[in-house]
NUNUVEX-752898 format. One line per field, with one value per residue (C-alpha): x, y, z. Coordinates in Angstrom, 3 decimals, always signed. Layout:
<nodes>
px (X;...)
py (Y;...)
pz (Z;...)
</nodes>
This chain:
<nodes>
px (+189.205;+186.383;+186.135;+186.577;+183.360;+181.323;+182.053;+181.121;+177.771;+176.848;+177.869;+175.339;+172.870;+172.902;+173.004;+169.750;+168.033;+168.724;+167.706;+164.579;+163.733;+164.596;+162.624;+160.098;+160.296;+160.212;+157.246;+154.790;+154.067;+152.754;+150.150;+149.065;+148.650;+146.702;+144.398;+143.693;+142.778;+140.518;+138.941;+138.210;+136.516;+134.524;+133.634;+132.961;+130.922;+128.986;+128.627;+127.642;+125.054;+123.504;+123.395;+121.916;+119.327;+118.343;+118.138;+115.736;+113.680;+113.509;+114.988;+116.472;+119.875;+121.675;+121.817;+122.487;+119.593;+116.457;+113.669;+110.815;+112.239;+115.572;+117.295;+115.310;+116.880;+114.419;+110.600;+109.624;+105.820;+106.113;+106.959;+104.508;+101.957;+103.216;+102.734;+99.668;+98.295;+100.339;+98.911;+95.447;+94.444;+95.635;+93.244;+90.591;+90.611;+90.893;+87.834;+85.869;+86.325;+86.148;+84.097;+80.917;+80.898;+81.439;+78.366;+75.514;+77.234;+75.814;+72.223;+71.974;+72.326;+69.942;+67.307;+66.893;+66.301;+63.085;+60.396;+58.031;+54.643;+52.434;+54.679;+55.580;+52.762;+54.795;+54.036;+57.440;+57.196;+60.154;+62.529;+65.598;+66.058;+68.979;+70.919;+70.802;+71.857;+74.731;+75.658;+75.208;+77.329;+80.303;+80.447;+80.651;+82.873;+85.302;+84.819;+84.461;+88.056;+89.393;+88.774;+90.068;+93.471;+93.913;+93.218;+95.964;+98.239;+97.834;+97.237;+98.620;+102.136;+100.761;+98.130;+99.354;+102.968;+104.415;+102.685;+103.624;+107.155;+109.111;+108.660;+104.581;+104.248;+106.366;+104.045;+100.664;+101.545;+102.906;+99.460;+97.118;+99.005;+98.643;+94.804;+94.113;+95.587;+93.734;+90.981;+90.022;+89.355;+86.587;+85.390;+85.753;+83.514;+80.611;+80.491;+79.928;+77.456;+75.736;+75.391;+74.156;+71.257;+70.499;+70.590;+66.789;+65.568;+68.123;+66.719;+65.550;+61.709;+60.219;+58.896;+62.646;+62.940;+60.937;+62.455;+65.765;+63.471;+61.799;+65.246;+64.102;+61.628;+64.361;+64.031;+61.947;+61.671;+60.040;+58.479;+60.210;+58.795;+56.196;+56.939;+56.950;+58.130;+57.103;+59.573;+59.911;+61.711;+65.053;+64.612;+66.906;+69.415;+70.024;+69.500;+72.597;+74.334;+74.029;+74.845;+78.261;+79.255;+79.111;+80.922;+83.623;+83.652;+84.357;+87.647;+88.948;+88.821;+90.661;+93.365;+94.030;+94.361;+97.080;+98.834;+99.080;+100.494;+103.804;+104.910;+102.129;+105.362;+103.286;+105.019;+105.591;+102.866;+100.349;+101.213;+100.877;+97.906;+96.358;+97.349;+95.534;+92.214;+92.392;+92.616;+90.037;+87.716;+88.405;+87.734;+84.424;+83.126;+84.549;+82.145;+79.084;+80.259;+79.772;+76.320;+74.883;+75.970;+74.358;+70.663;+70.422;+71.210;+70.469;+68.997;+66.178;+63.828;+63.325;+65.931;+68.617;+66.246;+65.973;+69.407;+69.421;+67.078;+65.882;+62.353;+61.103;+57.831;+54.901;+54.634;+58.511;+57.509;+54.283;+56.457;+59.891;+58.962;+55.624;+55.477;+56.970;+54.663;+51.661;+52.880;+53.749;+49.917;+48.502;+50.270;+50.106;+53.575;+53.895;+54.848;+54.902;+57.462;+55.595)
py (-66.942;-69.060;-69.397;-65.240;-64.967;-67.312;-65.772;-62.272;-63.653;-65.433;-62.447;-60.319;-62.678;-62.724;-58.898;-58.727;-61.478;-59.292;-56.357;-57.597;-59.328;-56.120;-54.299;-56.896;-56.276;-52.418;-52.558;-54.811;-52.836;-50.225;-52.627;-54.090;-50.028;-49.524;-52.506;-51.585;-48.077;-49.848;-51.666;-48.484;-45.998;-48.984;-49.188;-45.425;-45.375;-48.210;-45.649;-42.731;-44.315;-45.823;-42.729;-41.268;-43.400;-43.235;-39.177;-39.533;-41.651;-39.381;-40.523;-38.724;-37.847;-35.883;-32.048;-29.520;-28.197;-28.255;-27.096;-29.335;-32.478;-30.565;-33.805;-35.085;-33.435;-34.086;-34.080;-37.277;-36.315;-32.960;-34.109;-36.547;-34.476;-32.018;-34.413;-35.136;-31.361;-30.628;-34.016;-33.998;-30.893;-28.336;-29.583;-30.145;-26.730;-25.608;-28.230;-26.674;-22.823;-23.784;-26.734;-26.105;-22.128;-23.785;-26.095;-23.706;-21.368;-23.799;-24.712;-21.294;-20.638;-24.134;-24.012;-20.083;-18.796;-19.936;-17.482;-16.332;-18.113;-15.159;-12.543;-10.160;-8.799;-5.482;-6.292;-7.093;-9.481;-8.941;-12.134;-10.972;-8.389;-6.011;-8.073;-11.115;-8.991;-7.542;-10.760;-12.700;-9.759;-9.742;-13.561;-13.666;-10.337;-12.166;-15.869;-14.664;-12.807;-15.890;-18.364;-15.584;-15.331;-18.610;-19.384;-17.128;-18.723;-22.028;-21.692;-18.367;-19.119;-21.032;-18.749;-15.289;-15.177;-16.390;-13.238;-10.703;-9.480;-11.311;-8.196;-7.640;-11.214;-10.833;-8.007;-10.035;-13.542;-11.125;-9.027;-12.106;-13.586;-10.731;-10.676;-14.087;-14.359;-11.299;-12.289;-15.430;-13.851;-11.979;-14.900;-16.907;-15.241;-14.175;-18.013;-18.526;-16.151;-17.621;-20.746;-20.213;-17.668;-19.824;-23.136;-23.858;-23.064;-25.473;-28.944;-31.033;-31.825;-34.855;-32.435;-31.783;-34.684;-33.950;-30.591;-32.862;-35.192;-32.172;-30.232;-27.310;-26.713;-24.669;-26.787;-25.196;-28.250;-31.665;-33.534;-31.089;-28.086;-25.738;-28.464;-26.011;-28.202;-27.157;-25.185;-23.617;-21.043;-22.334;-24.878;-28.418;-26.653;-23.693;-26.387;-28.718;-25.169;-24.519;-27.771;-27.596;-24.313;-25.571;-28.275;-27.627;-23.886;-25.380;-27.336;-24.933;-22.826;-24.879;-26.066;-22.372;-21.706;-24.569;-23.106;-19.602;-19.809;-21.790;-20.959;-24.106;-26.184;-28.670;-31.809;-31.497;-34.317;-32.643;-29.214;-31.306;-33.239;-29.639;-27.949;-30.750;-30.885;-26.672;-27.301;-30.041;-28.014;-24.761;-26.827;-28.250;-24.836;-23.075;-25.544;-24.986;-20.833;-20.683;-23.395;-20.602;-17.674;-19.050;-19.988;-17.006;-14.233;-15.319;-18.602;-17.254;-14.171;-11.898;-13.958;-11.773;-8.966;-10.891;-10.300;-6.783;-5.386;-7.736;-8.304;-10.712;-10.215;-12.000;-14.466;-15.712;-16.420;-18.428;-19.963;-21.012;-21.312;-21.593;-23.387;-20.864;-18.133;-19.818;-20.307;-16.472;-15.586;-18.253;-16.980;-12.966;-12.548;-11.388;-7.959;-5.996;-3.196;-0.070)
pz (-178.584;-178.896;-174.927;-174.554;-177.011;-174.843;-171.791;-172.889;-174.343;-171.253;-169.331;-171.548;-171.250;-167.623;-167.286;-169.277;-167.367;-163.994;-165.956;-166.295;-162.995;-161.280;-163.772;-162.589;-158.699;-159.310;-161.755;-159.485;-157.063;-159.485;-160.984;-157.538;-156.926;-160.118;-159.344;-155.807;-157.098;-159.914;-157.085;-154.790;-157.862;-158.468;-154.991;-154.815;-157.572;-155.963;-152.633;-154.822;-156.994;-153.585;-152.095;-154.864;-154.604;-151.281;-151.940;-154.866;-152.993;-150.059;-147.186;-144.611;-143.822;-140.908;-140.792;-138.333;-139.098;-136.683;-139.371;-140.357;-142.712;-143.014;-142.967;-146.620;-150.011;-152.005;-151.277;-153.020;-151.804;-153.400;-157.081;-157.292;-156.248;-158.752;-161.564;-160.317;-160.786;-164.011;-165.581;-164.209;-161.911;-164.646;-167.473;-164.829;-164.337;-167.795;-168.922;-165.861;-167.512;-170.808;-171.395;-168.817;-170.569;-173.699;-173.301;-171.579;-174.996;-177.010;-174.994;-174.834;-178.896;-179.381;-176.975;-175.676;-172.053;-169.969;-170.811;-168.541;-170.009;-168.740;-169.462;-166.601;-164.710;-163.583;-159.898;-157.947;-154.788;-152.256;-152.215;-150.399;-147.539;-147.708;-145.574;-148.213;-150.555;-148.940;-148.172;-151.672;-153.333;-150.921;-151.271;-154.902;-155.958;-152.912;-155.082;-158.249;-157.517;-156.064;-159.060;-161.480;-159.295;-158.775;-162.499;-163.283;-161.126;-162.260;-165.937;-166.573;-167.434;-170.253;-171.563;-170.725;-169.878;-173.623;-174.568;-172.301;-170.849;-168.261;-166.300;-166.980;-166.108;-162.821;-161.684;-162.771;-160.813;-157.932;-157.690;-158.630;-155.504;-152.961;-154.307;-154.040;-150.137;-149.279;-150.925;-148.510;-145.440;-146.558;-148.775;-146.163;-143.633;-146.125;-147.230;-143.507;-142.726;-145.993;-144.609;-141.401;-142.721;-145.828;-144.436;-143.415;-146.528;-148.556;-147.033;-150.228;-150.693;-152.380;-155.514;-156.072;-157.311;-160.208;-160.833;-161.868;-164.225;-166.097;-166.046;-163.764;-166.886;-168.528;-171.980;-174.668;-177.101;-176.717;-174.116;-171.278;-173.266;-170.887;-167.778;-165.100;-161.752;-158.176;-156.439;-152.707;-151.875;-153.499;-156.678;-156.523;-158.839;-156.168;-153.337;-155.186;-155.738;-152.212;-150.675;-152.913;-152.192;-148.344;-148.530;-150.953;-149.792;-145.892;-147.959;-149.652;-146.691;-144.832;-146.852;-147.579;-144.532;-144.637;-147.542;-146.454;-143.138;-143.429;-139.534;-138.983;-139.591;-141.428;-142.926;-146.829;-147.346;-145.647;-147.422;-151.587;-150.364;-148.873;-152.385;-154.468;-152.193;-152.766;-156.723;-156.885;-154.428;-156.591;-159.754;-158.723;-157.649;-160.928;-162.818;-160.514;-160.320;-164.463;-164.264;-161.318;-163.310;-166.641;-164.789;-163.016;-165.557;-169.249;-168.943;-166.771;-168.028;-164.961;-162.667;-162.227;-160.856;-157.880;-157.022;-157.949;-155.853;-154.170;-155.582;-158.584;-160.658;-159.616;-162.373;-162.444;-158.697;-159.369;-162.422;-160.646;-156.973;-157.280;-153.537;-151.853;-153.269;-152.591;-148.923;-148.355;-150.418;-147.256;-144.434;-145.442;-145.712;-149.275;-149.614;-153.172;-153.995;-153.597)
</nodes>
């Protein structure tokens, strides 16, 4: 009996012990599968987060595609260049509007215009032919139309769309867009025509230098107070006007150029760097726009007259370009309104 029990116990025992080595054989397989399937998501992941890195730095893949850089994702060149006018170009602009308004505001309120010391005489010398004129008013309606558009299309989403409807806004950014593009050709050609006609008289003269030191004799208080420089035809501030207008009006010319015809299949680089030399062009003649505006309208008694009709009294010619009169008194040339 004791022999019976034995046997059935060891028989047991040995059932369970194939039990489990076959449970064993069948079971290993599944864990070598599991592991090998660890093994290739961690490899995959590797692949994807490589890849994903190569795209966000910008380099190029395959595509069917022929266009320009059709092969890059992601324009590396374009988002920095886009942090570089969101973090510096925007406030540039806004500091250019603002801050230089803000200022001749204040010199204005502090110091006054530049009165004419003799009063005017009533006797108006001609200055600037028809043709000047003509010129000098398509040119600035054209630029002054420009910087307003373009303001509004950089900085208007912050200070006018939160205020207005999605659909008023839509219509603004669209119109300040076809106004702005439309705009440049006609800019672009006056500006030219400028600088060709205006050029010889723009050259800077030793007495210029002095015009800077006494501040054009615009200051009504202290030492600078009645210090009326000599002048010629155009004073250093309309010379440095000039001279900046030229050169930043030749670069924004031609980087709009760049940014408004896209068929010039231009590489993305070229297109950001083209957009910030616009901006910074744009912002240095917004500043210089608002200083011109300011000296030739309130700043100056009997200045804007010139630009009007074309004539300026007598004595805010002997006062502000006091060379230049006495050169057209010598030579004969001076011709009054009659």
């Amino acid at each position: 009996m004791l022999t019976l029990t034995l046997n059935k116990s060891l028989r047991r025992m040995f059932a369970l012990l194939v039990l489990c080595m076959g449970l064993g054989l069948v079971t290993s397989p599944v864990y070598a599968a599991d592991e090998q399937s660890s093994q290739q998501q961690a490899k995959s992941k590797t692949s994807d987060a490589d890849l994903w890195r190569a795209v966000k730095a910008g380099e190029p893949g395959y595509s069917t595609d022929k266009g320009l850089d059709a092969d890059v994702l992601i324009n590396v060149a374009g988002n920095d260049g886009k942090v570089l006018r969101n973090t510096y170009l925007k406030p540039a602009i806004g500091l250019a509007v603002v801050g230089v308004f803000a200022a001749f505001l204040v010199f204005y309120l502090v110091n006054g215009p530049s009165k004419l010391s003799k009063g005017f005489s009533g006797k108006m010398v001609l200055r600037w032919s028809k043709s000047d004129l003509w010129l000098h008013w398509i040119m600035a309606i054209s630029c002054l139309t420009l910087m307003v558009t373009g303001i509004v299309i950089m900085l208007g989403r912050h200070f006018l769309a939160p205020y207005v409807g999605e659909g008023i806004w839509a219509g603004i950014i669209a119109f300040s867009k076809f106004t702005h593009d439309w705009s440049g050709p006609i800019f672009m050609v006056s500006w030219l025509l400028c600088v060709i006609k205006w050029m010889p008289l723009q050259t800077f003269k030793m007495y210029d230098l002095k015009w800077f030191l006494v501040v054009g004799g615009y200051i009504n208080f202290g030492p600078f107070k009645g210090k009326h420089p000599d002048s010629g035809f155009a004073n250093a501030g309309e010379k440095m006007w000039f001279w900046t207008l030229a050169i930043f009006g030749l670069s924004i010319s031609a980087t709009g150029v760049m940014l408004v015809f896209p068929t010039l299949d231009l590489p993305r680089e070229l297109s950001m760097i083209a957009l910030l030399i616009h901006g910074v062009s744009a912002t240095i003649l917004i500043a210089f726009t608002i200083v011109h505006i300011w000296m030739a309208t309130v700043l100056s008694e009997g200045g804007m007259e010139c630009m009007v009709s074309g004539y300026c009294d007598e004595n805010w010619a002997s006062q502000h370009h006091n060379v230049w009169y006495d050169e057209i008194k010598a030579d004969g040339t001076l011709k009054y309104k009659e």
